[in-house]
RODO-2510 file (C-alpha; in nm, 4 decimals, decimal comma):
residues 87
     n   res          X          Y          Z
     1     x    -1,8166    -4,7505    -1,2441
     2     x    -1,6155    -4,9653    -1,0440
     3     x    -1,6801    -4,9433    -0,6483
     4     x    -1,3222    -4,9783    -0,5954
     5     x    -1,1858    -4,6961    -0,7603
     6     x    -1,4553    -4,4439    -0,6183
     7     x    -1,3313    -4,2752    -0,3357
     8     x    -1,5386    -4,1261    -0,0369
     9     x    -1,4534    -3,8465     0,2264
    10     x    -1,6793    -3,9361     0,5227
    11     x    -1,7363    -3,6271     0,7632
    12     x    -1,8922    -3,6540     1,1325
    13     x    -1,8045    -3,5430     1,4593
    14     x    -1,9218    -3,9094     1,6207
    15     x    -1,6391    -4,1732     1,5830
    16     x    -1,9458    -4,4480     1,6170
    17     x    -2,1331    -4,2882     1,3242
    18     x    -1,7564    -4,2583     1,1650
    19     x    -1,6767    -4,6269     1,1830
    20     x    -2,0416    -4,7850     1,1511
    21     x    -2,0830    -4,5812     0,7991
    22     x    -1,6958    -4,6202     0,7318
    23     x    -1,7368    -5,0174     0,7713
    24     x    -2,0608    -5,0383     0,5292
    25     x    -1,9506    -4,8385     0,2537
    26     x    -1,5694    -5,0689     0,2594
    27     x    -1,7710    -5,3697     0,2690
    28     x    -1,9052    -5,2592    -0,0440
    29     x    -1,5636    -5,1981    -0,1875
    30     x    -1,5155    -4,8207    -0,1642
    31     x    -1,2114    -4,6260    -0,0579
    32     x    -1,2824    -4,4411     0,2263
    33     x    -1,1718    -4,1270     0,4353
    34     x    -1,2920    -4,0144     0,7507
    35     x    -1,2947    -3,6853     0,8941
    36     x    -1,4021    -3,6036     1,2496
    37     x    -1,4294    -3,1976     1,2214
    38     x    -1,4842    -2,9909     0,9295
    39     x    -1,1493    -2,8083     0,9242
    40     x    -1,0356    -3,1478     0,9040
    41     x    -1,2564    -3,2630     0,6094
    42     x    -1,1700    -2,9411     0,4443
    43     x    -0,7761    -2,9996     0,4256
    44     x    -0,8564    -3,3469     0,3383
    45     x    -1,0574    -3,2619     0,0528
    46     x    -0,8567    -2,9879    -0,0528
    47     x    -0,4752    -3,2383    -0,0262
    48     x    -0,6284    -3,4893    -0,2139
    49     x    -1,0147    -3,4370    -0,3555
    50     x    -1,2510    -3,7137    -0,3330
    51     x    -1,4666    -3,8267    -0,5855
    52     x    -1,8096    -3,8149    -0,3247
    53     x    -1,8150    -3,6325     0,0513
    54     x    -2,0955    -3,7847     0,2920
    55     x    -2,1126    -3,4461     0,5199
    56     x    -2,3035    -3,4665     0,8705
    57     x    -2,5045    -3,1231     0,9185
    58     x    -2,4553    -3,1412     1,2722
    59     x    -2,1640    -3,0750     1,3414
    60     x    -1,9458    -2,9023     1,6660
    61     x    -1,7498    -2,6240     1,5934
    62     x    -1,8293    -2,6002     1,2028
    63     x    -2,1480    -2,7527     1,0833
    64     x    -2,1617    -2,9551     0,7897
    65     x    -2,3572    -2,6115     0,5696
    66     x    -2,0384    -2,4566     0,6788
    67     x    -1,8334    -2,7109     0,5204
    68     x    -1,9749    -2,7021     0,2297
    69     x    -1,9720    -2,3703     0,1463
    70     x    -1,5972    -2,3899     0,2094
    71     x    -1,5634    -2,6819    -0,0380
    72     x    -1,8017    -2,4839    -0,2816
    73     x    -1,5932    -2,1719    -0,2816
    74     x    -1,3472    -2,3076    -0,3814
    75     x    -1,2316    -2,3777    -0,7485
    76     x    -1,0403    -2,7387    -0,6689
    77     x    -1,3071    -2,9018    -0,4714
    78     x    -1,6642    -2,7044    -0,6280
    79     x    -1,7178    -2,9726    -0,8128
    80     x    -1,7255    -3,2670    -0,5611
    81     x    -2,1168    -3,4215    -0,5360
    82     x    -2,1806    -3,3745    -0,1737
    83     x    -2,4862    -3,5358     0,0232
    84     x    -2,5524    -3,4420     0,3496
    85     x    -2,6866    -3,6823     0,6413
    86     x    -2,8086    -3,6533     0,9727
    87     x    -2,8058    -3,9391     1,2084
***
């Protein structure tokens, strides 16, 4: 699969996390979005659905479990591999 045509929704409350991770993974040719809340990632996901979500479990507000149960209920973005991270 071509790196260029995946495309990843990046999720964490901490912009340097956001932009360190953000910078690797377009170095490596991937399209990336980045989300800095879970509401956020949600409507992101749900507008336009990613191929892969990289979800930070803690999270402000709405953690990334939270999150994912969200994008699990729900028929358009169930599918979507998700793999959580904690830095």
């Amino acid at each position: 699969m071509n790196p260029q045509k995946i495309r990843i929704l990046l999720v964490d409350n901490n912009l340097d996390n956001l932009h360190f991770l953000s910078d690797i993974l377009q170095h490596q040719s991937y399209q990336v979005q980045s989300a800095i809340s879970g509401e956020l990632a949600i409507n992101m996901a749900l507008a336009s659905p990613p191929d892969l979500i990289l979800l930070d479990v803690l999270m402000s507000e709405m953690d990334g479990y939270e999150v994912c149960q969200h994008l699990k209920a729900n028929q358009k973005t169930q599918e979507i591999p998700i793999i959580f991270f904690g830095v």
